[in-house]
Every structure is written in structure tokens, then in C-alpha cells.
N, C-alpha and C positions, 0 to 999 in steps of 0.2 A: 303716572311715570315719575314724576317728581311734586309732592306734594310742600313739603317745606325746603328751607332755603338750603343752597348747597354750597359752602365755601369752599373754594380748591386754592390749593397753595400749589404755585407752578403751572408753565403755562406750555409746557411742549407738549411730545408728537402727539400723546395720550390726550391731555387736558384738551389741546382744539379738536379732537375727533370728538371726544363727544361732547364737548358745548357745539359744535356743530349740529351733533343731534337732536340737542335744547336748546336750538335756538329760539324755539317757539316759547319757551320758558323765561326767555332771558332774565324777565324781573325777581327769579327765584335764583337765578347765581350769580357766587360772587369771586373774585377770584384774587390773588396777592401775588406777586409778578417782582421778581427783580429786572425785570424791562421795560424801562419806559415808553418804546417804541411798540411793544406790546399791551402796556396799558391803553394808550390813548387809540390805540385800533380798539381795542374793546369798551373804550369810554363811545366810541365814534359809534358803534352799531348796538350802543342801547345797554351792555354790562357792565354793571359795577365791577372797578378794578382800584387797586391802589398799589402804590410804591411798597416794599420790605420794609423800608425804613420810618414810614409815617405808620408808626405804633398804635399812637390814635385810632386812627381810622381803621387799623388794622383788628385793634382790640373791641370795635363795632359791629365790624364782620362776624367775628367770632360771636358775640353776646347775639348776633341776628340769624344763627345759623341752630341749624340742626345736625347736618351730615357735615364735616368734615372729611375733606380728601386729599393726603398728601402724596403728590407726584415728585414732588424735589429729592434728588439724588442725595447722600450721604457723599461727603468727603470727608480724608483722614480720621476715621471714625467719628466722625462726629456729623449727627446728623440737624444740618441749621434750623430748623423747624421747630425740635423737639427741642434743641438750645433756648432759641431767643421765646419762642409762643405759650410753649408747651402749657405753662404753670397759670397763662390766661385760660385755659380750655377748663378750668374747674371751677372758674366764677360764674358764668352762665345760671337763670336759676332754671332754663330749658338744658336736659341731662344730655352733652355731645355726646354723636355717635362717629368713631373714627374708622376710617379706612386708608389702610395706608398700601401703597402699590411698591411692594419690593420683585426679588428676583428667585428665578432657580438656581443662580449660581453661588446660592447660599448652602448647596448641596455639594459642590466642589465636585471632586473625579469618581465618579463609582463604575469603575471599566467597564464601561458599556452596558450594566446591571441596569432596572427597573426600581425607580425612587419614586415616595411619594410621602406625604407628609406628615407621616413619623419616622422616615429614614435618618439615615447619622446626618448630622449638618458637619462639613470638612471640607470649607471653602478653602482654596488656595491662591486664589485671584486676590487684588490687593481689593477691588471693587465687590467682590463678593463676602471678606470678612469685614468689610464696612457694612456693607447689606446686615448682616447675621448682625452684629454689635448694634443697627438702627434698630431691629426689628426685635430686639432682647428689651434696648431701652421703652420701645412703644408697648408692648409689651407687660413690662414693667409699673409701668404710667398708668397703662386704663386698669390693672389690677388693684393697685393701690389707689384707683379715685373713682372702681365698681364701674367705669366707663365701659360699654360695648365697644368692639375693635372688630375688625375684618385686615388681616394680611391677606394679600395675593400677590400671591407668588407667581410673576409672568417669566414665562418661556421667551426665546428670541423671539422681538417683535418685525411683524414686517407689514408690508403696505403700501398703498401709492406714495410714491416719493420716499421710497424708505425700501430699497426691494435688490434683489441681483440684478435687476433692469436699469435700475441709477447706477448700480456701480457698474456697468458691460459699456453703459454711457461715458461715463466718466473716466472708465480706462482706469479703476481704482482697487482693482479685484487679480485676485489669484486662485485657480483653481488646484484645490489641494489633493492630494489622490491619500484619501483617509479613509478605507475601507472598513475601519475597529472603530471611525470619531461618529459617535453618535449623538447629532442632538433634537432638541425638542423648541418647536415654533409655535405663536399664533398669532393671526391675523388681525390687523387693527380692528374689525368689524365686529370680530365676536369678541375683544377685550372690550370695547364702549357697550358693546352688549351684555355681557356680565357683569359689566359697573352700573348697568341700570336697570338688572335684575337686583343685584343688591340695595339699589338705591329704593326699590322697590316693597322687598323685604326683610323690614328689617329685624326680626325675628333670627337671622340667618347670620350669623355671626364667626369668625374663625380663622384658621388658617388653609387656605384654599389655593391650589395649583393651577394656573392658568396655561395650560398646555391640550394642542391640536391631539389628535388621534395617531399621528403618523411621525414619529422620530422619525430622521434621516440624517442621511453626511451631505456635508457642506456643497461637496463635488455632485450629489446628487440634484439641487437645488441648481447648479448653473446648469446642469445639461439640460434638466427639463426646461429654465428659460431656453436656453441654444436652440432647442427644439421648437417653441412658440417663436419665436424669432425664424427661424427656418434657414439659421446659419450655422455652421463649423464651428463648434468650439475647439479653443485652443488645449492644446495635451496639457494633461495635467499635470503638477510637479508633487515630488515628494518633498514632507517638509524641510528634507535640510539641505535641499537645492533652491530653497527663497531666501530670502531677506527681511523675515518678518520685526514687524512692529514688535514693541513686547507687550501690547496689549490684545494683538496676533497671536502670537505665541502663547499668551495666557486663556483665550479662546480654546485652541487646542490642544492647551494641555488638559482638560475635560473631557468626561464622555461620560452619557448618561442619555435613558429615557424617562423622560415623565409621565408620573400616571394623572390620569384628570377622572379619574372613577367618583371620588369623592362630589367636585364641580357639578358633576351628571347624575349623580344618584339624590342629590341634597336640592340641588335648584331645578332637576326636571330638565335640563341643559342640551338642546341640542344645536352641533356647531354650524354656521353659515359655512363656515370651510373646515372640513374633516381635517384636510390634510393641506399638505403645499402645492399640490398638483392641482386641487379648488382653487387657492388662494392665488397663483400665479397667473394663471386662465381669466380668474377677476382684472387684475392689474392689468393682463395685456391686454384687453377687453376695453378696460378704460382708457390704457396709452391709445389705442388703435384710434376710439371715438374722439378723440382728443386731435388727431392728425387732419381730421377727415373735414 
């Protein structure tokens, strides 16, 4: 599963799910963290971690690794990683091998059409032409230094603690009546799952779609919660009877399906959760066991 060491930059919802999974590995990852509250949990249960800023130690990591994995977001085009590290990743005299986890929203709106990864990239989200600009520079990087690379391109993620069930909780949600908004999900379980097929094989190199079987709209995803739940959802509204966020708004201003043909034909890939109708039956499954 994990034979040499794996350094991950960043330490959210992705990165704990699957150190989760290697936990049995621990002494093979390592991880760089701008949270300190998050390193010393992970100093506590046996994985090496260190601060952004202690370079040192940082630039150790990197000479002690093999796989590199960067989880950390891009902001205002600029992706930090590839800023401060990058130009450490080609001293090593073991050859890095890079993975870096962007998004589908580097595809921007293709009205409700079928995209996959030779399609037009025409983000229009501020966060999605960050994605495209990170994923040009990394890109860029491992060609120029003969590096191997894996982009994956993940679909909305969702998962325990991360689901329409937290937000129905939290009173944080609006259901949108978006009949034309098509989008594309997968579930935390088979993304940790594909990061450790790739960690796997590495041979398998590219730009790769991480996207379920089953596009749907938004408004489809709470009814079927409302339905595991065994309660009334509230009527839906059209967009321009809410008050969205403008990172709401930039959500919906999208529509598109992904294809994951390539994912399935290339690694053999089959999903723990096809669709969101697996995937939400998972989660209640877990809340339920959880009460009881």
C-alpha cells in the first residue's frame, strides 16, 4: 500500500481521511501543516509533522520522501506550496514523484454538457481560475525537471461531517429548485481510495477526474437526505428569491457532468459509492450508529 515515504502538505478533510487509513504506516508519513494545533495531534499519535515555516525541517521532509502530496488550496493565484517549496523538490537525489489534488471547477459552465479531461478549461469562479493557474504552474514544474505528476481533479466532496446532514443540522442550507444545475460528487471513501491506488501505482501518472457515476442537482441531494431522515423538506426556492453568498452564487453559476471513464478504464476503478444515493445511506448509517 505504501511502500516509501509520503509527504503531504496540508492537513484537511482529504489529508485526515486518508492518514486515517495509514495509520498503520505512520512511520512512512510525513506531513507540513500550517497548524500548530494540528501538528502536535499528529506529533501525539506517532507522525511526523512540522510548522510551514521551519524550512529546515521542512526541506528534510522533502529529501526523505518519495511521493509528494499537495492538498493546500491556491489563493489569489498563487499557489503557496509551489511558491515557497517548489525549487526544494529537485535536490533530492531519490526522483519526487508529485500529486497534486485540484478541482473540477477548472472546467467552469458547460450547460449542463458532459466534460472530461480534454474538455475546454473556462473557469469562472475566482477559486476555480486559481485551481487552472496552480495546476498550469505544477504542470509546468514537473516538465521542466522530467518529474512525474498526477493532477486529480476532484468533483464536490462530501462525507461524514461534511454532508447535507451537517448543513439540515446547522440550519446552514437552502434548497435551490435547479432543474438545468447539474453537478458531479465523490465521496471521501473512494477519493482516499484512489490516492492509494495511485500511491500504489506508480507507473500511472496524469491528469485524472475524480468524479461518482451519478451527476445530480443540488435540490436532488437534500430530498434524498429528507427522505433517510423521514422528514418534510422545506419547498424549494428559485434562485433569485434567496440571498446567496457570492461564493453561492458562484456554485451555481455552473453546470456540468463529469466523466471518470478514463479513472475506470486506467486503474481498474470500481466505486464504493456509484452515486449519492450510496453515499448518503453510508453517512446516515454512520450518524444512526453514532446515536445509539
Amino acid at each position: 500500500m505504501l511502500i516509501n515515504k509520503l509527504l503531504i502538505f496540508g492537513y484537511g478533510y482529504c489529508a485526515k481521511a486518508l492518514i486515517s487509513r495509514l495509520i498503520n504506516k505512520k512511520n512512512k508519513i510525513l506531513v507540513v501543516s500550517r497548524n500548530k494545533q494540528n501538528i502536535d495531534k499528529l506529533n501525539k499519535e506517532g507522525i511526523k509533522a512540522c510548522e510551514w515555516l521551519n524550512e529546515d525541517v521542512v526541506k528534510h521532509y522533502i529529501n526523505s520522501s518519495h511521493t509528494i502530496l499537495i492538498t493546500v488550496p491556491p489563493c489569489n493565484f498563487i499557489d503557496p506550496v509551489e511558491e515557497k517549496f517548489a525549487r526544494f523538490f529537485i535536490q533530492p537525489k531519490n526522483k519526487i514523484r508529485l500529486i497534486y489534488l485540484s478541482s473540477t471547477g477548472v472546467y467552469g459552465d458547460h450547460k449542463g454538457a458532459w466534460v472530461n479531461e480534454n474538455s475546454k478549461l473556462k473557469p469562472t469562479t475566482e477559486l476555480g481560475k486559481w485551481r487552472l493557474n496552480a495546476e498550469k504552474k505544477w504542470l509546468s514544474f514537473a516538465k521542466l525537471n522530467n518529474l512525474p505528476i498526477s493532477i486529480l481533479r476532484l468533483s464536490g466532496i462530501y462525507g461524514p461531517e461534511r454532508s447535507t446532514f451537517n448543513r439540515i443540522e446547522n440550519k446552514s442550507f437552502k434548497i435551490v429548485r435547479s432543474p438545468e444545475l447539474f453537478f458531479s460528487r465523490i465521496h471521501i471513501d473512494d477519493i482516499v481510495t484512489i490516492i492509494l491506488k495511485f500511491l500504489e501505482r506508480e507507473n500511472i501518472n496524469g491528469i485524472y477526474n475524480l468524479s461518482d457515476n451519478l451527476p445530480a442537482t443540488s435540490e436532488s441531494l437534500y430530498l434524498e437526505t429528507y427522505k433517510l431522515l423521514n422528514l418534510k423538506p422545506p419547498d424549494p426556492k428559485n434562485l433569485n428569491e434567496l440571498n446567496l453568498s457570492k461564493a453561492a452564487l458562484g456554485f451555481f453559476s455552473e453546470s456540468k457532468k463529469v466523466k471518470n471513464n478514463k479513472l475506470v478504464n486506467d486503474l481498474g476503478y470500481k466505486f464504493i459509492h456509484p452515486d449519492y444515493i450510496s453515499g448518503l445511506k453510508d453517512i446516515y448509517k454512520k450518524i444512526k450508529s453514532k446515536k445509539i
